[in-house]
GULUMVEX-306049 format. One record per residue (C-alpha): residue number from 1; x, y, z. Coordinates in Angstrom, 3 decimals, always signed. Example, Ala and Ser with C-alpha at 12.3 -4.5 7.8 and 13.67 -1.06 7.14 Angstrom:
// residues 2
nr, east, north, up
1, +12.300, -4.500, +7.800
2, +13.670, -1.060, +7.140
***
This chain:
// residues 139
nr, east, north, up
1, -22.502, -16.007, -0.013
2, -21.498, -16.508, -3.431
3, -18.554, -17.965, -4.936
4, -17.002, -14.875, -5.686
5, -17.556, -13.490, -2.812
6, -16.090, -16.620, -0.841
7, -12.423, -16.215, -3.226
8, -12.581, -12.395, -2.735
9, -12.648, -13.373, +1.138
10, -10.031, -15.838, +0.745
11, -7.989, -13.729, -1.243
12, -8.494, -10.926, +1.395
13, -7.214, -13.006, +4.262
14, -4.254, -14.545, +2.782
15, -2.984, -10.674, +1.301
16, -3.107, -9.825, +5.465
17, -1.418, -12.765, +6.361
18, +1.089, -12.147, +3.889
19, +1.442, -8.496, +4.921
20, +1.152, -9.695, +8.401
21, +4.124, -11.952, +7.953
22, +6.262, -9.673, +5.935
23, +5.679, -6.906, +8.749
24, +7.152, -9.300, +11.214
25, +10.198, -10.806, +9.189
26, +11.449, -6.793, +9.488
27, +10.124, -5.481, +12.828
28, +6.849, -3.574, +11.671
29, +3.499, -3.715, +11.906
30, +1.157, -4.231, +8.559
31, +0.413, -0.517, +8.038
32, +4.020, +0.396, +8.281
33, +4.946, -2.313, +4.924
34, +1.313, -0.999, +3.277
35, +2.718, +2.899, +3.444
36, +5.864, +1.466, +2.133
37, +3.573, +0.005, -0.591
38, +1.655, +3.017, -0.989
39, +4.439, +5.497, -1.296
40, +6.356, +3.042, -3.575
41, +3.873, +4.219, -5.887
42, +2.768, +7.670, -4.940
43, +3.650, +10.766, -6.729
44, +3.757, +14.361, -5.962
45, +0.681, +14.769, -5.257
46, +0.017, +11.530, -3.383
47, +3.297, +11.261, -1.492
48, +2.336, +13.535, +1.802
49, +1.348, +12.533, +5.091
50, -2.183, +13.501, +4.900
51, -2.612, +11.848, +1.408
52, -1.889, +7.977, +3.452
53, -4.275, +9.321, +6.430
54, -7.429, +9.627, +3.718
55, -6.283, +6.838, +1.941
56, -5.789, +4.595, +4.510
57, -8.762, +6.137, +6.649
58, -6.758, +6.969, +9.193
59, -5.860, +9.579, +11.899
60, -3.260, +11.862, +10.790
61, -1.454, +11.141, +14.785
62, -1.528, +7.177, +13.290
63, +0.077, +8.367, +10.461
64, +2.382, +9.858, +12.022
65, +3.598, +8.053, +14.707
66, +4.244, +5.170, +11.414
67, +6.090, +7.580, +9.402
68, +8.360, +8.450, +12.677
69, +9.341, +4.294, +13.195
70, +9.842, +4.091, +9.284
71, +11.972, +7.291, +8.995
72, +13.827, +5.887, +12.402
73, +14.391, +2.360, +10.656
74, +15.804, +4.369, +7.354
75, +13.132, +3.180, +5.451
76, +11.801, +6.559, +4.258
77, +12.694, +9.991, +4.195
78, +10.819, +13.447, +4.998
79, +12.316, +16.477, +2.092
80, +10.160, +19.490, +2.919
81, +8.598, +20.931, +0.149
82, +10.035, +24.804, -0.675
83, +6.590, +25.899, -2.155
84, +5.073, +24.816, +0.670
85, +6.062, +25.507, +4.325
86, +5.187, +23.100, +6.289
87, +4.557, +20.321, +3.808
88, +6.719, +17.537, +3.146
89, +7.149, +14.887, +0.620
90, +7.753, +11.239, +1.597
91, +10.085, +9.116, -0.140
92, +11.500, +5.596, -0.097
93, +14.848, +5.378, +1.063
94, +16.958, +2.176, -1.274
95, +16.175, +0.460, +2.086
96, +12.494, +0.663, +1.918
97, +12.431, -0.238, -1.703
98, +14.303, -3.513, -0.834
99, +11.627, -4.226, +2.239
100, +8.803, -4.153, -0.676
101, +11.286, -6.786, -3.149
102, +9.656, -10.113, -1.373
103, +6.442, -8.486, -1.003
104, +3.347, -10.358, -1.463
105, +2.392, -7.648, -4.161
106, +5.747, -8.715, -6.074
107, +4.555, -12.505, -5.785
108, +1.700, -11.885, -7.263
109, +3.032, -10.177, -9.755
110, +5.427, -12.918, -10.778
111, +2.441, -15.194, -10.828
112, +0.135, -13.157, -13.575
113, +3.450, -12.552, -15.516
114, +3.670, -15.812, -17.362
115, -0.224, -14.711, -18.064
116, -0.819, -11.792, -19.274
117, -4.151, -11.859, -21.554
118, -5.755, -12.724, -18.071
119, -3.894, -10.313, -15.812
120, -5.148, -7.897, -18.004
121, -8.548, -8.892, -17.831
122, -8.669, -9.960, -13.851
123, -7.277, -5.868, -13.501
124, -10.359, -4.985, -15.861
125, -12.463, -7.122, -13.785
126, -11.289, -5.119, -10.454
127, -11.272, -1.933, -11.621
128, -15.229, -2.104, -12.211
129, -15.978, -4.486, -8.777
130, -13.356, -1.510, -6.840
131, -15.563, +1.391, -8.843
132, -19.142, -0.292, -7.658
133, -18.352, -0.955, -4.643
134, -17.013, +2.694, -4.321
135, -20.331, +3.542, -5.281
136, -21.953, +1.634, -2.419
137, -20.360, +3.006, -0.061
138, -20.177, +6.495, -1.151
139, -16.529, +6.667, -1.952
***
């Protein structure tokens, strides 16, 4: 294995243990803080149920049953959509925004911001190692 890979690997186990211990310091489980992550950043198009299910690759009941213990915990909230029947949008309550504030995405982000030339390229450098290995896999 190469270097890179080995770092990639590293970097990969201490983001779960970081989501891992977030999760716990407020009573969820991992995917519950990465929806909160996800919809922190979704739009309109991106902030439905089924949108987190293909993203996530999970079952729409998974889904589910996380949105139901976030919406319970006030964390999110369901506004059905009036062009749409059925369909509703998902949206982070001021309470799920302040779960995300100690996030291991915001630490990171406080890291790169005293250096930007390289956050800029590191993000370049993803982007095309997230679009190959897209390819790869057929995604």
């Amino acid at each position: 294995m190469s270097r890179s890979a080995l770092l990639l690997e590293r970097l990969g186990a201490l983001i779960q243990q970081s989501v891992r211990e977030e999760a716990a310091r407020h009573g969820l489980l991992p995917i519950h803080i990465q929806v909160l992550h996800y919809l922190a950043r979704a739009n309109r198009y991106s902030d439905l149920p089924i949108a987190i299910a293909e993203y996530f690759g999970i079952t729409r009941g998974t889904v589910s049953q996380s949105l139901a213990v976030l919406e319970r915990k006030g964390l999110l909230t369901k506004e059905p959509d009036a062009a749409h029947g059925k369909r509703v949008h998902l949206r982070l309550t001021p309470a799920g925004a302040t779960v995300l504030d100690d996030s291991w995405a915001e630490r990171l982000e406080q890291a790169l911001s005293g250096l930007p030339e390289e956050a800029q390229a590191l993000e370049a450098t993803l982007r095309r190692l997230l679009s190959g290995l897209q390819g790869i896999n057929g995604q």
